[in-house]
C-alpha positions as CSV (number, residue, x, y, z in Angstrom):
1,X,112.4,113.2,139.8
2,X,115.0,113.6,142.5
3,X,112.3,114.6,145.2
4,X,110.6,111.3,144.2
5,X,114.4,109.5,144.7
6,X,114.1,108.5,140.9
7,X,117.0,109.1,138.5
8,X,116.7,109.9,134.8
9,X,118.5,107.9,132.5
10,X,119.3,109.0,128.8
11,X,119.9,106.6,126.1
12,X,121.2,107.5,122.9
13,X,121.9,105.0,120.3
14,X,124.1,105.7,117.2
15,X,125.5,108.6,119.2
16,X,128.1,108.6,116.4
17,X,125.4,109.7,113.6
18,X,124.2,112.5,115.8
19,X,127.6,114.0,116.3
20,X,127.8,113.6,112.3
21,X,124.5,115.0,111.8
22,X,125.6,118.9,110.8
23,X,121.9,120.2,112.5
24,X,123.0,119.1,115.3
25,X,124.8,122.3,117.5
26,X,127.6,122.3,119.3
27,X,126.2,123.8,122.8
28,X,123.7,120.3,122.8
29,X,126.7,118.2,124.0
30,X,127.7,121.0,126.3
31,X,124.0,121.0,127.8
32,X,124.4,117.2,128.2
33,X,127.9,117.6,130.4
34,X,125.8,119.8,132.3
35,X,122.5,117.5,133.0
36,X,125.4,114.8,134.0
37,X,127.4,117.2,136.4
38,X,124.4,119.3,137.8
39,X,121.3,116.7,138.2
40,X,123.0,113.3,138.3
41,X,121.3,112.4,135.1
42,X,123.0,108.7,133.7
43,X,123.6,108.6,129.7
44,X,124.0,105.4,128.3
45,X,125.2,105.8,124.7
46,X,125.9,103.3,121.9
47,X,128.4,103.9,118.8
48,X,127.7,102.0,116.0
49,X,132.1,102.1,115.5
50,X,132.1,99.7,118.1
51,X,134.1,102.6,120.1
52,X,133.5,106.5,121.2
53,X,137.5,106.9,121.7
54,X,137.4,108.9,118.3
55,X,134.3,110.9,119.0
56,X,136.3,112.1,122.1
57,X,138.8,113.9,119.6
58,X,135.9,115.8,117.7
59,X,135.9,119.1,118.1
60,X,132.0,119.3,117.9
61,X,131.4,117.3,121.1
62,X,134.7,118.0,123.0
63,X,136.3,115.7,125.3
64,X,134.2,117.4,128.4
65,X,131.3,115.2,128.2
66,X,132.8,112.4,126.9
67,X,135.6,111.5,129.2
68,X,132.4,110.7,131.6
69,X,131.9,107.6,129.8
70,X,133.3,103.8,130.5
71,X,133.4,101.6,127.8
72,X,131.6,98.1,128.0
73,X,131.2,95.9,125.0
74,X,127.5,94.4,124.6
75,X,127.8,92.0,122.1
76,X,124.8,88.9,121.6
77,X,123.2,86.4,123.5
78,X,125.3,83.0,124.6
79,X,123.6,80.6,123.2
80,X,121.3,79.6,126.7
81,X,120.1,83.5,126.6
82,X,119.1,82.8,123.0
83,X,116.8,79.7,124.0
84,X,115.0,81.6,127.0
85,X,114.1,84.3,124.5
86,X,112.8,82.0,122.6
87,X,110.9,79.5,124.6
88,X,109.6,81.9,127.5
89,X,107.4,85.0,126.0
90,X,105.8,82.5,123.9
91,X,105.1,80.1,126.7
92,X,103.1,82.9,128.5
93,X,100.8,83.2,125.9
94,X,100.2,79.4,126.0
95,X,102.1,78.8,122.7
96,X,105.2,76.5,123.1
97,X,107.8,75.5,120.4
98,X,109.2,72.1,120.2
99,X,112.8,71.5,119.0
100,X,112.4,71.6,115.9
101,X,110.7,75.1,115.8
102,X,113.5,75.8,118.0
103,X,116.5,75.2,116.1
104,X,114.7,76.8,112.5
105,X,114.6,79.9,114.6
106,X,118.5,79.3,115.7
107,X,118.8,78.9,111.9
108,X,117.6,82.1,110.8
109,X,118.3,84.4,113.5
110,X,121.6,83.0,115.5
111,X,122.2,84.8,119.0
112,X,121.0,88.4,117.9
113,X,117.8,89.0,120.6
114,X,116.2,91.6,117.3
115,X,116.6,88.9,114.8
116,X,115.6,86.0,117.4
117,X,112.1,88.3,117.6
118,X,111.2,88.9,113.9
119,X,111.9,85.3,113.6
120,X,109.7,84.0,116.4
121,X,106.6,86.5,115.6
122,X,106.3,84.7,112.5
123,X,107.2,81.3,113.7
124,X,104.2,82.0,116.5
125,X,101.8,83.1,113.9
126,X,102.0,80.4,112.0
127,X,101.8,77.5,115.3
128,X,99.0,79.2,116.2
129,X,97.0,79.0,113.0
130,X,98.2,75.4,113.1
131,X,100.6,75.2,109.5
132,X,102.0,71.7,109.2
133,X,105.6,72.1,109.7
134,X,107.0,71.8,106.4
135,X,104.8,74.4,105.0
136,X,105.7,76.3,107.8
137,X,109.4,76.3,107.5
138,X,109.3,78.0,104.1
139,X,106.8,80.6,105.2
140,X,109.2,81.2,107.9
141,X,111.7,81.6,106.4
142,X,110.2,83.5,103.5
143,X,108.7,85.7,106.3
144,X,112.2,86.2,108.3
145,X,114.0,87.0,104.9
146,X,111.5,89.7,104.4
147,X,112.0,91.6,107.0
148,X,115.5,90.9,108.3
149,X,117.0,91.7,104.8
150,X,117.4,95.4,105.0
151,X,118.7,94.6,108.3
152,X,121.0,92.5,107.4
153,X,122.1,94.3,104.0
154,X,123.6,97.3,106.9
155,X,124.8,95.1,108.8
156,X,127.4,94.2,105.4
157,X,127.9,97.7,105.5
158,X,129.1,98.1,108.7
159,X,132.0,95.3,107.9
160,X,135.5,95.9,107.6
161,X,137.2,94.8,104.4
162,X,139.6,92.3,106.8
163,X,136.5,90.6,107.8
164,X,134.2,90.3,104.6
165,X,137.0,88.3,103.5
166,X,138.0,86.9,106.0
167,X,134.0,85.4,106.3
168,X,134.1,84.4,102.2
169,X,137.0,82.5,103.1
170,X,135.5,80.8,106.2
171,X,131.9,80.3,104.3
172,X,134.2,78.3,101.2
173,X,136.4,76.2,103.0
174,X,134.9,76.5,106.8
175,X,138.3,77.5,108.6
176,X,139.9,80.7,109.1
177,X,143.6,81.5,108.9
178,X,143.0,85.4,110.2
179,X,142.9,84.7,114.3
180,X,142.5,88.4,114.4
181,X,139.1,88.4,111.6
182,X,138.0,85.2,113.5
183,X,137.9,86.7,117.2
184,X,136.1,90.1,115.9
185,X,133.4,87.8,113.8
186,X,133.0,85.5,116.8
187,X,132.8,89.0,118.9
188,X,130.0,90.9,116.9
189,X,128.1,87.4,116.6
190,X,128.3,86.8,113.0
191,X,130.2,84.2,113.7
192,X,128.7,81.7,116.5
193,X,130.2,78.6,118.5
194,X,127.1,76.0,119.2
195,X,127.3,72.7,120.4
196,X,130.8,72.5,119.9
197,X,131.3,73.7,116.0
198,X,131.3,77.2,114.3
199,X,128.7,78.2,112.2
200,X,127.6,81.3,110.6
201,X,124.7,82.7,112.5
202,X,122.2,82.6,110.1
203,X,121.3,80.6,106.7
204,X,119.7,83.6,105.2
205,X,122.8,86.0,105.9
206,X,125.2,83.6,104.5
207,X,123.2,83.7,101.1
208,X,122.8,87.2,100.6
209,X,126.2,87.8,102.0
210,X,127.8,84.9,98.9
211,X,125.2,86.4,96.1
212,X,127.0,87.9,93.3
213,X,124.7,90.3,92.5
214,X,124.7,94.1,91.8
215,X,123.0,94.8,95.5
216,X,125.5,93.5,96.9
217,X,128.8,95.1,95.4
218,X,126.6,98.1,95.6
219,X,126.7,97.4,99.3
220,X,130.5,96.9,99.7
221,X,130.7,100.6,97.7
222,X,128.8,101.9,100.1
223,X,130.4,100.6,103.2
224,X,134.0,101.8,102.0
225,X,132.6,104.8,101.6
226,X,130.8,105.5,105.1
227,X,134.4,103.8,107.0
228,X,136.4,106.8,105.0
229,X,134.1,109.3,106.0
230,X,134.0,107.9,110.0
231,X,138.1,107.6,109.6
């Protein structure tokens, strides 16, 4: 690769999990600091704690390949990105959305570009076998909900207490008095600011997010559970 002038890049998402993951040996992360110091290889790694600072005290990995890392937070789309995702792939294939496609979209999957596709697969399968709109708008959504659930049911999860309540607060009474629980929703995009007023990014994670229902308490036991273990 380098007598070709290319350079290899290694992504590794969840890096956290993997230095969790007890299969996983020790001499990997030291092989790693190698490939970095040795053959200019880049790693690019995601942690799904929002921060590898802690990872960097684990004996496992050792602060030798880690202190080679910058931190730089990737958060969602603004709200313009969101749009061009939406409006141009389809456009190339000759299938073009009008507003109101647009904003159910919006609706369902806010700024997230993963949610934003699920949501305009279905919404192009259905313009292109020509479903009036209103019957389209429930199969889209029924579609969306579908798929993005599971998705959606981690991402409760991976919530801190401060902020689930702080978001039942702000879904009841649509203000928030935590500036702290407000700036870290707004941050991770659950949260959104569009045309001038706040809104929770999506209709379908507000409603599985407010149900009462086993699932979800299950959830919340869960996620208390996974941030003792990561503490």
């Amino acid at each position: 690769l380098q007598r070709r002038g290319h350079r290899l890049v290694i992504l590794l998402d969840e890096f956290d999990v993997l230095v969790y993951n007890e299969q996983i040996p020790r001499e990997l992360f030291s092989i790693f600091r190698s490939m970095a110091a040795s053959y200019c290889v880049s790693f690019v790694v995601a942690s799904r704690e929002g921060s590898i600072d802690h990872l960097a005290e684990d004996t496992k990995t050792g602060s030798a390949f880690l202190n080679i890392f910058g931190i730089v937070y990737v958060g969602p789309f603004q709200e313009d990105e969101a749009k061009d995702l939406i409006r141009m792939p389809s456009a190339r294939r000759g299938v073009f959305f009008t507003d109101e496609e647009e904003k159910l979209i919006l609706k369902l999957a806010g700024f997230f570009p993963f949610f934003l596709q699920i949501a305009c697969y279905h919404m192009f399968k259905l313009k292109r076998a020509e479903v009036p709109l209103e019957e389209a708008r429930q199969q889209l959504e029924k579609n969306f909900t579908f798929e993005a659930k599971p998705h959606f049911e981690y991402m409760i999860t991976r919530m801190q207490n401060y902020e689930q309540e702080a978001l039942r607060f702000w879904i009841r009474n649509r203000y928030m008095e935590d500036e702290s629980a407000r700036d870290s929703l707004l941050e991770k995009g659950i949260l959104i600011q569009s045309q001038g007023r706040t809104r929770i990014f999506s209709e379908v994670f507000e409603r599985l997010f407010m149900s009462p229902s086993p699932l979800n308490q299950f959830i919340a036991t869960v996620g208390n559970i996974i941030r003792g273990r990561s503490s």
